[in-house]
N, C-alpha and C positions, 0 to 999 in steps of 0.2 A: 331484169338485169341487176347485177349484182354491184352495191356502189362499191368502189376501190375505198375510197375514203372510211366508210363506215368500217369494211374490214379489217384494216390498220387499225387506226382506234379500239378495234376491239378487238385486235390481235395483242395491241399493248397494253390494255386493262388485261388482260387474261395473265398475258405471258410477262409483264411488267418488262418490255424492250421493246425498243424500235424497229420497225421492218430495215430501214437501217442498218441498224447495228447487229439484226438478225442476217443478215444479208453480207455482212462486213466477215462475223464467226463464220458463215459457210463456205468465203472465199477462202480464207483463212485455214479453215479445216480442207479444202481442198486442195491447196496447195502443200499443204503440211504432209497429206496422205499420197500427192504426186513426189512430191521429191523424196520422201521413206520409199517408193517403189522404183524410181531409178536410182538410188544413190543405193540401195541393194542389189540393182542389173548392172553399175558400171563398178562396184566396188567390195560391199560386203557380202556377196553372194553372185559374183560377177560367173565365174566358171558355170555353177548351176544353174544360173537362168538363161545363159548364153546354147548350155548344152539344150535345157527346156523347150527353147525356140528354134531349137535345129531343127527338132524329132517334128512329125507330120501327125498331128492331132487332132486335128482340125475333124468335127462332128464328133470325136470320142468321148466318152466317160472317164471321168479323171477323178482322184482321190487326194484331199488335202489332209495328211493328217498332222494331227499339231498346227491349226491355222493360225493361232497368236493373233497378232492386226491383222493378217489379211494379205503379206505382202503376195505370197505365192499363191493363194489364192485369184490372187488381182492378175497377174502374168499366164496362171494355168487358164483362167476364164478368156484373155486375149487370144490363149492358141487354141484352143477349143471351138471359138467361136460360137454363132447363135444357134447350130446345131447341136450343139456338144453340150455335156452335161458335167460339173465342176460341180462333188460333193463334198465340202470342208467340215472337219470333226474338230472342236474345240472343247476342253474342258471348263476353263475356267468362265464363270458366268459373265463377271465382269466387260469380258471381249466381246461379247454377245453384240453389244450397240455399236461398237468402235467396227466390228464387221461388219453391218447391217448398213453404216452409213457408207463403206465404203462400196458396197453393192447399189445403194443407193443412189448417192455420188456420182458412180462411173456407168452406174446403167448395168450393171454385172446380172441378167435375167436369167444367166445358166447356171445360176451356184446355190445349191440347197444345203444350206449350212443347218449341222446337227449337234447340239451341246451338250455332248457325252465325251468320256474318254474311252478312247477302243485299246482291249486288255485283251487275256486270255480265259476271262470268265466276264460273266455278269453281273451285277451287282451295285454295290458302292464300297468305294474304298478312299484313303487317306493322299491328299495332292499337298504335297509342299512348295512352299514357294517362300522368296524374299517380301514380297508384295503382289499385289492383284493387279495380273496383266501381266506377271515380268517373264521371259522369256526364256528363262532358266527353268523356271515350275515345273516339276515331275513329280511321279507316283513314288518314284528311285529315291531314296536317300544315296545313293551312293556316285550318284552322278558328281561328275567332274565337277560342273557348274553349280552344285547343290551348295546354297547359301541358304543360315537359319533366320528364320524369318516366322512366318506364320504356317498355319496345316487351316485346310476345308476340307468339308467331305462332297468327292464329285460321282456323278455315276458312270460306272463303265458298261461296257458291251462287245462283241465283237463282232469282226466281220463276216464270218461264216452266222452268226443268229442272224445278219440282218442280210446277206446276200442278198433276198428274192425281194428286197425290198431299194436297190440298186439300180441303175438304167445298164443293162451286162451290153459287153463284155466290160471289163474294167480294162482302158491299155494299158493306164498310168499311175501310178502313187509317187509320193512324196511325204516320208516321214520324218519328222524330228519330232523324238516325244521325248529327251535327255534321258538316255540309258532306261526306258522303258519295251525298246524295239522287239527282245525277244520274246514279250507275252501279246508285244500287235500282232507278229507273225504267226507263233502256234495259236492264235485265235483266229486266222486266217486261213490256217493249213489246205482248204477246200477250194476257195475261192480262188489262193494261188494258180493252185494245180490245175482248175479248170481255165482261169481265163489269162493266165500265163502273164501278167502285166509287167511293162518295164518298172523297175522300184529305185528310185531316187532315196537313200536313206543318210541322213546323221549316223554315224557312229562313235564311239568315245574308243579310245587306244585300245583300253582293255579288253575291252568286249568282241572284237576286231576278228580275231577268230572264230568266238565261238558262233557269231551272226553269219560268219563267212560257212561256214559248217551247217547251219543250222538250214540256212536260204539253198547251198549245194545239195543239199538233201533232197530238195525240192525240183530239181535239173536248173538252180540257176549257177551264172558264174558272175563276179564280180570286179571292177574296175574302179579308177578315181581318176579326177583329173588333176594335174599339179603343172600351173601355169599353161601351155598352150599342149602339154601332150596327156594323152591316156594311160595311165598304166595298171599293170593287173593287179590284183587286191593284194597276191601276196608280196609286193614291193613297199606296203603300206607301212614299215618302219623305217624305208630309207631314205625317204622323202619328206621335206619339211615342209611342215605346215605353216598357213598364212602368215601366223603371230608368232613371235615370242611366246612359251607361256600355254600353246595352245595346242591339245591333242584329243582334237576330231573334228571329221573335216565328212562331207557329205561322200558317198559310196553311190556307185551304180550297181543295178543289180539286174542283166539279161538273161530270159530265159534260154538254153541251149540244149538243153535234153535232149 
């Protein structure tokens, strides 16, 4: 039998804390990482998660890409369920643990998080960012949100090299990689076409046709939602977005071909 006592004690020689106040961070850290996930479902990401939770998921393969914390990850793995399979792609390393705990944490046993960036080739290439973890980070300089900050070098890969290595079909994705979207996609081209998945995507103003064109080529067609109604991608300049200040807002993308 295992003494409690002894183990403290020499939980806290090792780790120099008290089960305690070990005990005290993990409430702490779990509450921190519950309220980032609904104050994102009722607020900053209210529309997308509400539409997320509508769609019938449940046992599917799902694709996180850009998983940053983890928020969406955390919501894809709740509609999924323990049959279903939530694959999260993160570049930045640092996020690694901050995911890991939240899988942890919540019990999330269907999410097989991969820390690569998915691109249109393979490789390694240059990821900018303000800071490590921020949520702007892209391959893009030219992104809206691109603040100068620091550069790492991350590796990429794409969808189509690692398809077979996938739980197929794929139904679902969700991407925000800040104006990196067009090289996820042509490194996808296969994948699309064969398992036809609904795409949740970030887009920036600009880009806005050409993604719209690029995804149609493919027989999808594209939508957004702005307050309680849907509308088609080409209304995408009429309609204002969340903030002040702010041009780009998440895109639907169904297969219709």
């Amino acid at each position: 039998m295992i003494d409690t006592n002894d183990s403290v004690n020499s939980y806290s020689m090792n780790c120099g804390i008290t089960l305690e106040a070990f005990m005290f961070q993990s409430f702490w850290s779990h509450l921190k990482h519950r309220h980032r996930f609904w104050r994102y479902a009722v607020r900053t990401e209210r529309e997308s998660i509400a539409y997320i939770r509508s769609l019938d998921l449940k046992g599917t393969t799902v694709l996180d890409i850009g998983a940053n914390r983890g928020v969406f990850t955390y919501w894809l793995s709740q509609c999924v369920g323990s049959s279903g399979n939530v694959v999260a792609f993160e570049a930045q390393p640092e996020l690694k643990d901050t995911i890991q705990e939240v899988e942890r944490m919540f019990k999330l046993t269907n999410v097989d998080l991969r820390m690569t960036a998915l691109s249109d080739a393979c490789g390694t290439t240059t990821f900018n960012r303000a800071y490590a973890g921020h949520g702007g980070g892209s391959i893009e300089t030219g992104s809206s949100e691109h603040v100068e900050g620091e550069t790492i070098e991350v590796e990429t890969t794409t969808l189509d090299t690692i398809k077979d290595s996938l739980p197929r079909p794929i139904q679902f994705i969700k991407c925000d990689v800040e104006g990196h979207e067009d090289s996820v996609f042509k490194g996808a081209t296969q994948l699309l076409s064969e398992d036809k998945p609904v795409i949740l995507v970030e887009i920036h103003e600009c880009t806005v046709p050409s993604i719209a064109d690029q995804l149609h080529q493919l027989g999808y067609s594209g939508s957004f939602i702005a307050g309680s109604q849907q509308f088609p991608i080409s209304d995408f300049n009429s309609q204002p977005y969340r903030k002040d200040g702010e041009v780009h807002r998440n895109y639907i993308f169904d297969f219709t071909a």
